[in-house]
Biopython code that builds the backbone (N, CA, C, O; Angstrom):
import numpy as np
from Bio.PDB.StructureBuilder import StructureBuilder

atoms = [
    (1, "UNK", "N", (74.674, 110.146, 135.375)),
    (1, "UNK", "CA", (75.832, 110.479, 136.159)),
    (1, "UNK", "C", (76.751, 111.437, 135.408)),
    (1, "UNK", "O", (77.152, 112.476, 135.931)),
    (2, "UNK", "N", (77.108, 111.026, 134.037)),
    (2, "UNK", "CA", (78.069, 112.394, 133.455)),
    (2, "UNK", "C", (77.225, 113.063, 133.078)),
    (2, "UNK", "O", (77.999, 113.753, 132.415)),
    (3, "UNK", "N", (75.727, 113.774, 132.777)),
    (3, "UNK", "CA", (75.035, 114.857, 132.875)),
    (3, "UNK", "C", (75.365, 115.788, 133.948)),
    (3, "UNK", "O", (75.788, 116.937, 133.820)),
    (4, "UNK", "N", (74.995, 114.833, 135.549)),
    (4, "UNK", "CA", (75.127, 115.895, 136.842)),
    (4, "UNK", "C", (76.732, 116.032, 136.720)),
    (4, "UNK", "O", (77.110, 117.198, 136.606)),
    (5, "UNK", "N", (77.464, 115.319, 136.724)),
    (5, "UNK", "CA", (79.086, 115.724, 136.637)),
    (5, "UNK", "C", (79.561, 116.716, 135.769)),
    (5, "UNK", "O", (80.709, 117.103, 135.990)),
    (6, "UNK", "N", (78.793, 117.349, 134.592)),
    (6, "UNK", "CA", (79.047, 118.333, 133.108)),
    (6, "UNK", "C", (78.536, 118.838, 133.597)),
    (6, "UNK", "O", (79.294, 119.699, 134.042)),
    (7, "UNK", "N", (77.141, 119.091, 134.116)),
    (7, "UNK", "CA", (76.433, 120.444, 134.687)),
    (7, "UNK", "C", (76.749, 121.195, 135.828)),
    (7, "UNK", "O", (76.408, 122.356, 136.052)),
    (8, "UNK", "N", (77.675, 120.179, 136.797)),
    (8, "UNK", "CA", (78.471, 120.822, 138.364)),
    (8, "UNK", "C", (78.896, 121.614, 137.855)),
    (8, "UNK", "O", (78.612, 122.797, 138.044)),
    (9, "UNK", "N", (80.059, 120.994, 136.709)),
    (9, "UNK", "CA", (81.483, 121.814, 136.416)),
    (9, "UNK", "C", (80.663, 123.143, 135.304)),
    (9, "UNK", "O", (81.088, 124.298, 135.351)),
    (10, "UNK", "N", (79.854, 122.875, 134.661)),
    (10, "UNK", "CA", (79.245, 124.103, 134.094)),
    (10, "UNK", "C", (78.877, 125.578, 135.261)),
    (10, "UNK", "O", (79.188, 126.766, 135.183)),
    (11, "UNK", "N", (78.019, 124.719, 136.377)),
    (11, "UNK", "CA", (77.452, 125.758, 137.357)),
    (11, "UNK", "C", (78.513, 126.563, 137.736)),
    (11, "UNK", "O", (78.370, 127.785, 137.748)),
    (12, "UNK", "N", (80.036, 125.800, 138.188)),
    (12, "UNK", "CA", (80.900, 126.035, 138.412)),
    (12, "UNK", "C", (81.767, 126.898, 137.523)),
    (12, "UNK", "O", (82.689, 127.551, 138.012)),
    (13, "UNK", "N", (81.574, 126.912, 136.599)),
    (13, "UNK", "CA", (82.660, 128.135, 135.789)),
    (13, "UNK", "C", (81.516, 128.922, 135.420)),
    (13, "UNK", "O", (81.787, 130.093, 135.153)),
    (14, "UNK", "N", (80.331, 128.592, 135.337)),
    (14, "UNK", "CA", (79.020, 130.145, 135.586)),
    (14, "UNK", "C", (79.342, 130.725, 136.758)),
    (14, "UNK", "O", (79.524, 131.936, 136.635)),
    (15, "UNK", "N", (79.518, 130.192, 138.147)),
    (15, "UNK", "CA", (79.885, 131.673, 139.151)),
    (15, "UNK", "C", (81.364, 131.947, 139.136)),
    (15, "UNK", "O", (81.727, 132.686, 140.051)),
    (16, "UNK", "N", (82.312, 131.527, 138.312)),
    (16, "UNK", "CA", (83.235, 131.923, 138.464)),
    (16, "UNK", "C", (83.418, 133.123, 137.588)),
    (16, "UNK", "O", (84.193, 134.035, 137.875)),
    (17, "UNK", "N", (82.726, 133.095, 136.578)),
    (17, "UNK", "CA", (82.235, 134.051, 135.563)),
    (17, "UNK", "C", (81.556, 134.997, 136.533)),
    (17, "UNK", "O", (82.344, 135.918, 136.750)),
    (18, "UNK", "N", (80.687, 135.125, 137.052)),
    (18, "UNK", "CA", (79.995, 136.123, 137.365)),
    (18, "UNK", "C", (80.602, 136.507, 138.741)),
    (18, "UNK", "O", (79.969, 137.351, 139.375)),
    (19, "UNK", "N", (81.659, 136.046, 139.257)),
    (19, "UNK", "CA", (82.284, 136.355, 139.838)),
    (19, "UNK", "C", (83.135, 137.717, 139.074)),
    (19, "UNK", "O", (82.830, 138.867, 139.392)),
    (20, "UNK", "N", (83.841, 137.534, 138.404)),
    (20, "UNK", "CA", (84.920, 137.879, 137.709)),
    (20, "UNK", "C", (83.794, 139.460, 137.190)),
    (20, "UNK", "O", (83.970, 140.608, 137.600)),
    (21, "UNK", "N", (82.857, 139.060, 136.355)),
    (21, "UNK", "CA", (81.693, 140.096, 136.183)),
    (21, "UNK", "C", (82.074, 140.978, 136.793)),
    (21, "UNK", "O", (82.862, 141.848, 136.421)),
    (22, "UNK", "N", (81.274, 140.800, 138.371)),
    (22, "UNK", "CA", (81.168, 141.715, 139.583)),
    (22, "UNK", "C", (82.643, 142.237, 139.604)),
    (22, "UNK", "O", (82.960, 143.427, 139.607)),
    (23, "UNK", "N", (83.412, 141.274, 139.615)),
    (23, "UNK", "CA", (84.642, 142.347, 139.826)),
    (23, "UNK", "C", (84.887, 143.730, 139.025)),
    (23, "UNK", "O", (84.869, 144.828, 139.582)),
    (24, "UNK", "N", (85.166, 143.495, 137.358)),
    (24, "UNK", "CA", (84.735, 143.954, 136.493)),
    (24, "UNK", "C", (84.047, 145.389, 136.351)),
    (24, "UNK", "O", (84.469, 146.397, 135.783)),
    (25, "UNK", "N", (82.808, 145.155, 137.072)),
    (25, "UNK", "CA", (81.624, 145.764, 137.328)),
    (25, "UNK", "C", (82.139, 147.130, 138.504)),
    (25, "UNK", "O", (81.758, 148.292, 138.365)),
    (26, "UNK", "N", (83.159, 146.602, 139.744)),
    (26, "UNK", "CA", (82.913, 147.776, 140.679)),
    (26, "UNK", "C", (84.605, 148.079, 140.027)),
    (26, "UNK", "O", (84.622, 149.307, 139.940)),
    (27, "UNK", "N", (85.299, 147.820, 139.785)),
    (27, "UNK", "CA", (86.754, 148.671, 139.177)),
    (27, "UNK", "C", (85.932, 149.328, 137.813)),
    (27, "UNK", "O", (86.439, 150.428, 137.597)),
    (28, "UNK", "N", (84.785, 149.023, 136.765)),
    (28, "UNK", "CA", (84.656, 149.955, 136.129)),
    (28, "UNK", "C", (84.118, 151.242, 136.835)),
    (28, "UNK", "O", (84.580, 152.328, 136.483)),
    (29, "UNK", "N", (83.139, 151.178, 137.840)),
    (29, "UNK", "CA", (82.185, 151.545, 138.806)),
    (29, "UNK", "C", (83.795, 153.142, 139.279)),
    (29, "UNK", "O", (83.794, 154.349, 139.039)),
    (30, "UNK", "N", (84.854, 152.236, 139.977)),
    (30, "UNK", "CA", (85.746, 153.032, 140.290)),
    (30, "UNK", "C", (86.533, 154.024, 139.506)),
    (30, "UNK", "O", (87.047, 155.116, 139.749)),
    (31, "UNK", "N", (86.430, 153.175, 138.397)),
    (31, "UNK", "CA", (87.067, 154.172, 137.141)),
    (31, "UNK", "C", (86.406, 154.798, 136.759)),
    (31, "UNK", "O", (87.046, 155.558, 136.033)),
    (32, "UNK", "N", (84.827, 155.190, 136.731)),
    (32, "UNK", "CA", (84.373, 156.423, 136.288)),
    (32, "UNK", "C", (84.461, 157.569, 137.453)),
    (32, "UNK", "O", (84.707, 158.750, 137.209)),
    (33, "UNK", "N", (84.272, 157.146, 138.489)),
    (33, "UNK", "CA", (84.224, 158.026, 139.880)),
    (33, "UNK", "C", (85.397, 158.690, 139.796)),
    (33, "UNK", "O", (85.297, 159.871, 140.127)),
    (34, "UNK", "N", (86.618, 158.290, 139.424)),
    (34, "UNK", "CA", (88.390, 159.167, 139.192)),
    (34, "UNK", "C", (88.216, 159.652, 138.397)),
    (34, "UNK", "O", (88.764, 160.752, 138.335)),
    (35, "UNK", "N", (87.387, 159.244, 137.265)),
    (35, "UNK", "CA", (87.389, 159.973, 135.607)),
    (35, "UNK", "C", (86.567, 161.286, 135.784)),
    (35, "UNK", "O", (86.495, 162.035, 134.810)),
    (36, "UNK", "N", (85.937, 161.631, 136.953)),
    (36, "UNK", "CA", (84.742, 162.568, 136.905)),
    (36, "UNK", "C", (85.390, 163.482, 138.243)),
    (36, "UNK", "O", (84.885, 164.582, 138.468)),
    (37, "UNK", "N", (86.338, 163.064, 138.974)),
    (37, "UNK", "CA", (87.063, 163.794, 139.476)),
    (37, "UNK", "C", (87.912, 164.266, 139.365)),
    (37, "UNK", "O", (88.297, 165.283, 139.941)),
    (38, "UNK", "N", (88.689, 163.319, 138.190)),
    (38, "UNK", "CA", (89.717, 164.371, 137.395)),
    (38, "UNK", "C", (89.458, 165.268, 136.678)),
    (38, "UNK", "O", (90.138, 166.294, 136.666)),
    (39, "UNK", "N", (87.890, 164.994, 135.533)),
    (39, "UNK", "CA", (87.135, 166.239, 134.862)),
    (39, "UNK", "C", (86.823, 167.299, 135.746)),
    (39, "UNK", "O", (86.734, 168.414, 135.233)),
    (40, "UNK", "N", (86.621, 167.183, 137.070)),
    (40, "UNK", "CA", (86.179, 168.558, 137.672)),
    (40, "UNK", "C", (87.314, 169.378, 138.162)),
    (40, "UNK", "O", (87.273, 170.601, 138.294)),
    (41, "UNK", "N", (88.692, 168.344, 138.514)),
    (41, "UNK", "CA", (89.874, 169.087, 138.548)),
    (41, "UNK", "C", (90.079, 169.432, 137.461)),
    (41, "UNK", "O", (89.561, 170.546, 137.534)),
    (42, "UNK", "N", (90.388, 169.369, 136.606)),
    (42, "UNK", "CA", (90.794, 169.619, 135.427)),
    (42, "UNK", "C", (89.705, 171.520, 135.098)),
    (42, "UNK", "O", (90.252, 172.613, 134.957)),
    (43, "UNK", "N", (88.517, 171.311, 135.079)),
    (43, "UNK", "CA", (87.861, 172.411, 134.663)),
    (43, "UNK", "C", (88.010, 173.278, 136.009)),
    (43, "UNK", "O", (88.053, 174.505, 135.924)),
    (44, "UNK", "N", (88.097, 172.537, 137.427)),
    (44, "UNK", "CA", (88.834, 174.077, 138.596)),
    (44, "UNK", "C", (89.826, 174.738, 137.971)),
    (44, "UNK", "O", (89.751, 175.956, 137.812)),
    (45, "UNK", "N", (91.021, 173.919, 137.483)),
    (45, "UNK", "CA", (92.243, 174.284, 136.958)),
    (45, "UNK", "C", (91.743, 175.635, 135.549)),
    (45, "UNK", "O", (91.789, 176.849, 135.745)),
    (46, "UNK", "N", (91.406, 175.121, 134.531)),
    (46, "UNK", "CA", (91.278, 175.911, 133.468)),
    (46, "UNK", "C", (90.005, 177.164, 133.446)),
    (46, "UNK", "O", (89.866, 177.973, 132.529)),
    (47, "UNK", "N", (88.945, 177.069, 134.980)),
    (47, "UNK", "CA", (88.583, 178.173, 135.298)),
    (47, "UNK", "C", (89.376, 179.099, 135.873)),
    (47, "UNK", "O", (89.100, 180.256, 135.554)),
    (48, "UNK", "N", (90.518, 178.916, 136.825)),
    (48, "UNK", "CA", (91.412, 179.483, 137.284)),
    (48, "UNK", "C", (92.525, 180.166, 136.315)),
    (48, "UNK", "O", (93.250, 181.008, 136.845)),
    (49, "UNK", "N", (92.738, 179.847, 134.812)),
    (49, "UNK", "CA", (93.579, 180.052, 134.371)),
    (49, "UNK", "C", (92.388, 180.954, 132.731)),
    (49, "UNK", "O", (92.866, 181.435, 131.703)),
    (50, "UNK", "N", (91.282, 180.895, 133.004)),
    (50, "UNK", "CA", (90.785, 181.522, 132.139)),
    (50, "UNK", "C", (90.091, 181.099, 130.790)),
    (50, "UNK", "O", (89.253, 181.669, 130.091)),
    (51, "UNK", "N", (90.944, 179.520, 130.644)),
    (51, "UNK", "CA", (90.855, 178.703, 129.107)),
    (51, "UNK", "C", (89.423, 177.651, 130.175)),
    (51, "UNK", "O", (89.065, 177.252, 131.283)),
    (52, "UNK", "N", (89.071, 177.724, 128.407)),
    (52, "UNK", "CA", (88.469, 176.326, 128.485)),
    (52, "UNK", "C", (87.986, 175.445, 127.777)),
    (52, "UNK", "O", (87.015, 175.912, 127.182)),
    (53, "UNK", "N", (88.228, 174.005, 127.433)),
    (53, "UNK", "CA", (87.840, 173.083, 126.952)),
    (53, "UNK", "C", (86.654, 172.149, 126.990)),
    (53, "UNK", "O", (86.670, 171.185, 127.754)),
    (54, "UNK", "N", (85.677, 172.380, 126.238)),
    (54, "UNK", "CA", (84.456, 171.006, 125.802)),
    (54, "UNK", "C", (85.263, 169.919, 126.049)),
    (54, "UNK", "O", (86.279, 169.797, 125.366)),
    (55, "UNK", "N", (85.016, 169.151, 126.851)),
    (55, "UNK", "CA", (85.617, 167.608, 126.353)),
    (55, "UNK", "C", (83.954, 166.891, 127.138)),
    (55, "UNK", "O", (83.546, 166.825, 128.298)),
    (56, "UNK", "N", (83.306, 166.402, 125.611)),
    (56, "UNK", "CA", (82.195, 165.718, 125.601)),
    (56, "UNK", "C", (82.327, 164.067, 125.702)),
    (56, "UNK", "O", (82.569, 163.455, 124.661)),
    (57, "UNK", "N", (82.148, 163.248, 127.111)),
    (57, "UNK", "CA", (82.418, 161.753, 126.901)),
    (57, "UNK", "C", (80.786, 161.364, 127.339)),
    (57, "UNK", "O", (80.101, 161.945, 128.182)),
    (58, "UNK", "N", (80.476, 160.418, 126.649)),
    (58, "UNK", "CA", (79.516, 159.800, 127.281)),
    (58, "UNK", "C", (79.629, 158.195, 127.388)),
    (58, "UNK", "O", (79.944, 157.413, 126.491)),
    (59, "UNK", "N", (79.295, 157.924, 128.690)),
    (59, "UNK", "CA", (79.644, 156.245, 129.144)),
    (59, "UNK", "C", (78.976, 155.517, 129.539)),
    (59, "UNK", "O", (79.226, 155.284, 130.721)),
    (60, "UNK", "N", (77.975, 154.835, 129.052)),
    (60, "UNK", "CA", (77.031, 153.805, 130.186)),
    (60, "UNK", "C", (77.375, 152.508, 130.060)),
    (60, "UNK", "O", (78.001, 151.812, 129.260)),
    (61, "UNK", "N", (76.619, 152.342, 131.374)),
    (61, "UNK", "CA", (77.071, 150.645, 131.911)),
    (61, "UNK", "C", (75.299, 150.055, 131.161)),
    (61, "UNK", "O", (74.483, 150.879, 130.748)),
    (62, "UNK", "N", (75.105, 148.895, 131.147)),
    (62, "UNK", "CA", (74.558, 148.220, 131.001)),
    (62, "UNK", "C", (74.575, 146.672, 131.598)),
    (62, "UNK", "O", (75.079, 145.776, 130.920)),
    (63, "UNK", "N", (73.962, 146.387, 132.984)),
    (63, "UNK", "CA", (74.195, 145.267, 133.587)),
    (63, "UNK", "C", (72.576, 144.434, 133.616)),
    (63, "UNK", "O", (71.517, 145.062, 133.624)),
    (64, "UNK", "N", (72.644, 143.367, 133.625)),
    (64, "UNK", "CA", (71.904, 142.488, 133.626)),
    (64, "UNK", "C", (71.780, 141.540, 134.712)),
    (64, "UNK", "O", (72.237, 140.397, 134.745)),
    (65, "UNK", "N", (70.946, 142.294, 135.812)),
    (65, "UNK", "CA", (71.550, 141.578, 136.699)),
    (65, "UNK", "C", (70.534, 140.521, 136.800)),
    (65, "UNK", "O", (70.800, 139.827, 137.781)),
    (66, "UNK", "N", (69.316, 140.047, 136.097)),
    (66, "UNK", "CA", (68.148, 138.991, 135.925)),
    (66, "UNK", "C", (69.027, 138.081, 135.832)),
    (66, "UNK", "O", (68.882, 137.170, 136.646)),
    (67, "UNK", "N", (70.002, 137.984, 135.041)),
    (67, "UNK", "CA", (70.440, 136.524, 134.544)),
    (67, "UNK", "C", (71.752, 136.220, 136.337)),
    (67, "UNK", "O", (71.633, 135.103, 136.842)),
    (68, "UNK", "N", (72.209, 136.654, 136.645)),
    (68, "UNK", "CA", (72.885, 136.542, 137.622)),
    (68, "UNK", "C", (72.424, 135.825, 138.374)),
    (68, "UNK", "O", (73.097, 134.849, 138.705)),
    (69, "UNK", "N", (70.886, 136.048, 139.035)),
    (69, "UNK", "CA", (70.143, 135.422, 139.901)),
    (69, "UNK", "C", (69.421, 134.378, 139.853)),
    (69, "UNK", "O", (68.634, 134.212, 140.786)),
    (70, "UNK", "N", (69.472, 133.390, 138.781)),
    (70, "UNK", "CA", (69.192, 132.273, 137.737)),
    (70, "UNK", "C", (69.465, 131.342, 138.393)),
    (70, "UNK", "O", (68.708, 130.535, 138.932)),
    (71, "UNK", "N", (71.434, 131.436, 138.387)),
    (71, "UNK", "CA", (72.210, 130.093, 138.661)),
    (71, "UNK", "C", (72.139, 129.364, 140.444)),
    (71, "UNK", "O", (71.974, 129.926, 141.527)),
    (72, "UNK", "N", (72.301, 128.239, 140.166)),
    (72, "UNK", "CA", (72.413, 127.175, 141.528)),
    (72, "UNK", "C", (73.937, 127.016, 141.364)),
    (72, "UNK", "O", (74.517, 126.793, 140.301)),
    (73, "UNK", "N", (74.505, 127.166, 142.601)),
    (73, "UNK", "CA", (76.047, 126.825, 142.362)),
    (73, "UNK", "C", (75.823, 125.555, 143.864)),
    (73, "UNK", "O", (75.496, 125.577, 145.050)),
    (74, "UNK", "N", (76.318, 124.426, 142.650)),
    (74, "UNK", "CA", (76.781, 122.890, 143.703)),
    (74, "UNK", "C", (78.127, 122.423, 143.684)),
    (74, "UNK", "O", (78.910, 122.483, 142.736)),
    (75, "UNK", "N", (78.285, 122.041, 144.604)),
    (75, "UNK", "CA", (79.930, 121.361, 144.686)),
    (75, "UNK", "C", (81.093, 122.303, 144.527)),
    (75, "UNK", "O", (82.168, 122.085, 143.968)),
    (76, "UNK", "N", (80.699, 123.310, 145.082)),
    (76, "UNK", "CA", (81.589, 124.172, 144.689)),
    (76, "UNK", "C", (82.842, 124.185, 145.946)),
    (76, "UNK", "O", (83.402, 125.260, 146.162)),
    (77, "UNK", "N", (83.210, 123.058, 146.680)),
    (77, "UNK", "CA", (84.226, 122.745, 147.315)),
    (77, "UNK", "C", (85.069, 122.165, 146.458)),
    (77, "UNK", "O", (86.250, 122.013, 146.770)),
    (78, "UNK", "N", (84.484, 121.681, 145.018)),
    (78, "UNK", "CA", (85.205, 120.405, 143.983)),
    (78, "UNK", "C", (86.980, 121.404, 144.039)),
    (78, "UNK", "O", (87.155, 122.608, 144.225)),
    (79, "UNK", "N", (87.867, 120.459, 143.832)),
    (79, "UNK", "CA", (89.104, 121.300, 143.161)),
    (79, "UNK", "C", (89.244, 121.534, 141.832)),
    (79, "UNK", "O", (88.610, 120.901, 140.988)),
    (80, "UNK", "N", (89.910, 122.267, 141.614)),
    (80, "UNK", "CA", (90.057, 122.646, 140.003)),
    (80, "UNK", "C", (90.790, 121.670, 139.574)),
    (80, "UNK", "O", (90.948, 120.831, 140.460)),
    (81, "UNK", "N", (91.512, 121.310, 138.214)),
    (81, "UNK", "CA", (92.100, 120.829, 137.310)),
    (81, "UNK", "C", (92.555, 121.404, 136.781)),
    (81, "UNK", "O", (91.793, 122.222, 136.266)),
    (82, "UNK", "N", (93.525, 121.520, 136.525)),
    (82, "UNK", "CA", (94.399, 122.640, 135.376)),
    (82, "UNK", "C", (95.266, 121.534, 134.207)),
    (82, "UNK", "O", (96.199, 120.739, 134.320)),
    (83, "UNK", "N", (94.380, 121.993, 133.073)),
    (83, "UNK", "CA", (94.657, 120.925, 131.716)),
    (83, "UNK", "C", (93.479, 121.206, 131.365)),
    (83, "UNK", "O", (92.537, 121.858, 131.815)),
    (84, "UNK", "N", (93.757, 120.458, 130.286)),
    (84, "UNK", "CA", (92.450, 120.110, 128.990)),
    (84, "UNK", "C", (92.177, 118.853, 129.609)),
    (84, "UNK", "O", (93.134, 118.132, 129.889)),
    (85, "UNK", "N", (91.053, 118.497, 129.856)),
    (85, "UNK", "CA", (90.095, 117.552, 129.853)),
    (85, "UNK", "C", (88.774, 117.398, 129.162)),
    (85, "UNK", "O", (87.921, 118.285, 129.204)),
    (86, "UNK", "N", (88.600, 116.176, 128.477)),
    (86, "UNK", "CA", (87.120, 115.989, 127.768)),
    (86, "UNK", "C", (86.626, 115.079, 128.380)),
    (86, "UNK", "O", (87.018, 114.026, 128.883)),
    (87, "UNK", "N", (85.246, 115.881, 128.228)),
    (87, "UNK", "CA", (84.243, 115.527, 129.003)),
    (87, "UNK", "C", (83.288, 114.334, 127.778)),
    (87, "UNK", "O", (82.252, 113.777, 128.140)),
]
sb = StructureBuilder()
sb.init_structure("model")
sb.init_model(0)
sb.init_chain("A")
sb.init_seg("    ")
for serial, (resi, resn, name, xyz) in enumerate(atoms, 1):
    if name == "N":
        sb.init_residue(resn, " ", resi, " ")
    sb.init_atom(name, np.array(xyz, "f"), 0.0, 1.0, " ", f" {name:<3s}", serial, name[0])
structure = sb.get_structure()
């Protein structure tokens, strides 16, 4: 009985985690898409004006999405607790 009761609340802060991930995941997703539209404004601008600047970034994501598709999420109607509790 406190095995399945430690492993709910485990499953349970695993998708809350990979919740949070995904979030994570599409605001970085969004922040390169502005970052690559401001680089191309930026080089309209300084073709127009004659100058120009190298600015060399390189950025990769690395997602894993095998492990994502792993977890069983149960009881996930349970309410939270807010405190320290030992298990």
């Amino acid at each position: 009985m406190g095995n399945d009761r430690t492993l709910s609340k485990a499953r349970k802060i695993a998708q809350r985690l990979a919740g949070q991930i995904e979030k994570l995941s599409d605001a970085l997703e969004d922040l390169e898409l502005e970052f690559a539209m401001l680089m191309k404004t930026i080089d309209k601008m300084e073709a127009k004006q004659g100058t120009s600047r190298d600015v060399e970034i390189d950025v990769s994501v690395k997602i894993n999405e095998e492990e994502e598709d792993d977890f069983d999420v149960t009881n996930t109607s349970a309410p939270t607790v807010k405190g320290r509790r030992k298990f």
